[in-house]
Structures are given as structure tokens and as C-alpha cells.
SEKOLMI-432530 format. One record per residue (C-alpha): residue in three letters; z negated, x, y. Coordinates in pm, whole numbers, plus 32768, in hexadecimal, padded with zeros to 4 digits. Each point is the difference from the previous one (the first is absolute). Layout:
N
ALAZXY...
END
This chain:
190
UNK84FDB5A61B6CUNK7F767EA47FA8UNK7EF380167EECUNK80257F307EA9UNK7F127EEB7FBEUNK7F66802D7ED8UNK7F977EF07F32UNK7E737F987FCFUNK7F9380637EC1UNK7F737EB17FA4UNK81467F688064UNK80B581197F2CUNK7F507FBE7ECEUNK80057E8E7FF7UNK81878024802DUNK800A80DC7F16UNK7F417F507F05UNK80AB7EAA8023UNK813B80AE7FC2UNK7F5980A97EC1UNK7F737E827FA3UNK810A7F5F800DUNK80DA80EA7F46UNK7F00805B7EC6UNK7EEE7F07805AUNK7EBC800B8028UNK7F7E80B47E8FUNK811F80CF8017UNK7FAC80B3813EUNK7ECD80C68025UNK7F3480928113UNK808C814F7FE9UNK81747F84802BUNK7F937F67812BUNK7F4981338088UNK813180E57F9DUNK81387EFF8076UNK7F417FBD8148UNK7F828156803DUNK7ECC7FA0804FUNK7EA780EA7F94UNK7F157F257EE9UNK7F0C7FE3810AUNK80E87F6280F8UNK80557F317F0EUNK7E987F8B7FDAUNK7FDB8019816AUNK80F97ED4801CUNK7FBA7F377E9FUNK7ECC7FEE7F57UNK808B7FE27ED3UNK815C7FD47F41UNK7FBC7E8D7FD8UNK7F977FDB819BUNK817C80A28030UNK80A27EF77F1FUNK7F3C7EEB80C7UNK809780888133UNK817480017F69UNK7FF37E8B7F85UNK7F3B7FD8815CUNK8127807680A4UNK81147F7D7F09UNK7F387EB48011UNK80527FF98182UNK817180827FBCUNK80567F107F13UNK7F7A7EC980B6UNK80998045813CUNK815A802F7F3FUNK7FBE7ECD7F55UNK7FD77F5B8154UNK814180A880B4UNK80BF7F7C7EDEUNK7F7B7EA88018UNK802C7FF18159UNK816C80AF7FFBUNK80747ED27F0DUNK7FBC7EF68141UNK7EEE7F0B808CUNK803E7F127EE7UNK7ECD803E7F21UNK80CA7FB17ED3UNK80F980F08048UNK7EE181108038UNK7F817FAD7EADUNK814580677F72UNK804881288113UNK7EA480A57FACUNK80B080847E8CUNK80E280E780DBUNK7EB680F8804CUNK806180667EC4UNK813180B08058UNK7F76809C8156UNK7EE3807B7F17UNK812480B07F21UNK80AF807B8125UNK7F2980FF803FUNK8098810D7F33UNK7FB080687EA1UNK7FF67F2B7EDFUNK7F377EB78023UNK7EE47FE67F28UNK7FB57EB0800BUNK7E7D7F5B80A1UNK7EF581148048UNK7F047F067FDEUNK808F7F917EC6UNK801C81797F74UNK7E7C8052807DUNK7FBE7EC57F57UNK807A80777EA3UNK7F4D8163803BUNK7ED27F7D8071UNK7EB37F767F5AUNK7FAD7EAC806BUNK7ECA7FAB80CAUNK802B8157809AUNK8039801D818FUNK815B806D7FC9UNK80507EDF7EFDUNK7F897F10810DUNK8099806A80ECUNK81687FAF7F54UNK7F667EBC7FD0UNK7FA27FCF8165UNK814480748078UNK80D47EF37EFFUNK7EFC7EED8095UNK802F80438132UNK8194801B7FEEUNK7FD07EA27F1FUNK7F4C7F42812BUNK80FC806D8104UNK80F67F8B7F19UNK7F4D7EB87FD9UNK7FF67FB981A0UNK81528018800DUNK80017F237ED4UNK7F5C7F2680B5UNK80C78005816CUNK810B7FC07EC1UNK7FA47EC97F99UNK7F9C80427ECFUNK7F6B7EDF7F2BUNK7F0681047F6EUNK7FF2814F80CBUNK7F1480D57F2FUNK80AE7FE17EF0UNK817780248083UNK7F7181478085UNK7F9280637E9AUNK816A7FBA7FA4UNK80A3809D8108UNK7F1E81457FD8UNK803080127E74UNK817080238050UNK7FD580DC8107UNK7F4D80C97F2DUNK80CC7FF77EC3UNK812F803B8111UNK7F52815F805AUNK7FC8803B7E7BUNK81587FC47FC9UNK808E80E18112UNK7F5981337F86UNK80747FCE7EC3UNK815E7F84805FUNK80677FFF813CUNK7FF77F498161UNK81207FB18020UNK7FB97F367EEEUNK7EAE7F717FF2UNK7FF87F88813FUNK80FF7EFE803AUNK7F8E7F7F7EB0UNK7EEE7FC68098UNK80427F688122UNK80A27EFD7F16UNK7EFA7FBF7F79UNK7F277FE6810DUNK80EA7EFB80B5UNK7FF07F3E7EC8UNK7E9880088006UNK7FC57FB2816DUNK80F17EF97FF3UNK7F4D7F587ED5UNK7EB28015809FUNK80507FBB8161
END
């Protein structure tokens, strides 16, 4: 009889708390949820994390690297025409919401609002929005674009305010809206 893999507890417990984050965020959920949903002991826990905020960093860590590489499939899904990737890159949105549940909008956006700035966990929603804003800004660039920096800060205010929207509303509706507008922008600046 084959035996049944059993998942690492540090592996368990980060799973476990990114689904507890992004459901309640990051206030909402304490340490002892964690322990209890994940089934972990405290001192495994502590084993793994040094601390609750050293767990968050992990989970944007990890959602950082999620969300840029979805960001990047959708891009590259919408063609080898940079423009068209500028305007394909706003359909991340709805593989991000496809993954069951209800979508709750940017993680980095939500640790944003429940964190204190100047703190490792506020800069690293800042770091993560930078870095998603340069990216944004090469293809910009490979666009055409007149000014690239700041057709990036365009294009990632609307991607933004598209997420916003689709927690509140829905995909189905925020995103072509704001693929609209993105077209209209690129088109304008490139």
C-alpha cells in the first residue's frame, strides 16, 4: 500500500496562512489561527517564522513572484506586439480571480492599508508596485512610448483601480473597462 505524502509543515502553514490573509487580512488573522488551521505546534511555527511579520514577508514574497509572472503570461499571451502586451497584461486580473473563492482585490494593496509605513512589510508593498511599475515601463518603452515612465504610472493606476474595482464589483466587469482604457492610453502615448 503506497504511503501518503504529507505536506512540510513550513509549506503547510504558509498555505494556510495566505489563504487566511487573503480572506481576513493581515490584522484580522492571528498567530493562533494559523497554528490551529495549519495544525502545526507554536513551536513549529517558530521553528519556520521568526515572527508573524517574517510570515507575511514570505506571503507577499511569494505573491510578489505569483503575480509578476501572471502579469508576464498575460502580456505575452496578448502577442509580440509590445503595444498589444500593454493592453493584454490587464487580463492577469481574471486568471488571478479564477482561482476559486471570491476575489479580493491587490494583496499588496490590502497589506498596504493594514500596514504602518516605513515598516519592512509596508515596503515591501512598495517594492513590489515599483518593481511591477518598471516592468511595465520596458515594455513601455519596446512600445514606443514618447514618455515611458510615466505611461507606466498610467497604465499601473488603472491596473490598480481595475483590481479595486473587481473586488468590489466584479471581473467581468472591471476588466474590459480597463483594457479600454488602457488602449486609449497606449495609443495616446505611443
Amino acid at each position: 500500500m503506497p504511503t501518503r505524502t504529507r505536506e512540510p509543515a513550513r509549506d503547510r502553514i504558509l498555505r494556510t496562512a495566505t489563504d487566511l490573509f487573503y480572506a481576513y487580512g493581515i490584522r484580522g488573522v492571528g498567530i493562533d489561527r494559523i497554528i490551529a488551521d495549519s495544525g502545526v505546534a507554536k513551536a513549529t511555527l517558530y521553528a519556520n517564522f521568526k515572527s508573524k511579520d517574517d510570515l507575511v514577508l514570505t506571503f507577499l514574497r511569494q505573491a510578489d513572484e505569483k503575480w509578476r509572472r501572471m502579469l508576464r503570461e498575460a502580456a505575452a499571451a496578448a502577442g509580440d506586439d509590445p503595444r498589444e502586451q500593454l493592453v493584454g497584461l490587464f487580463d492577469a486580473i481574471g486568471a488571478a480571480g479564477g482561482e476559486g473563492g471570491r476575489y479580493r482585490g491587490c494583496v499588496f494593496i490590502n497589506v498596504a492599508s493594514e500596514s504602518l509605513p516605513d515598516t519592512p512589510v509596508h515596503e515591501a508593498t512598495v517594492e513590489h508596485k515599483r518593481a511591477v511599475r518598471e516592468w511595465v515601463a520596458e515594455l513601455a518603452a519596446a512600445a514606443g512610448a514618447v514618455d515611458p515612465a510615466m505611461l507606466a504610472r498610467e497604465l499601473t493606476l488603472v491596473l490598480d483601480g481595475a483590481m479595486s474595482a473587481a473586488a468590489l464589483e466584479s471581473i467581468a466587469e472591471a476588466v474590459p473597462a480597463a483594457r479600454l482604457a488602457a488602449r486609449a492610453l497606449v495609443e495616446r502615448s505611443c
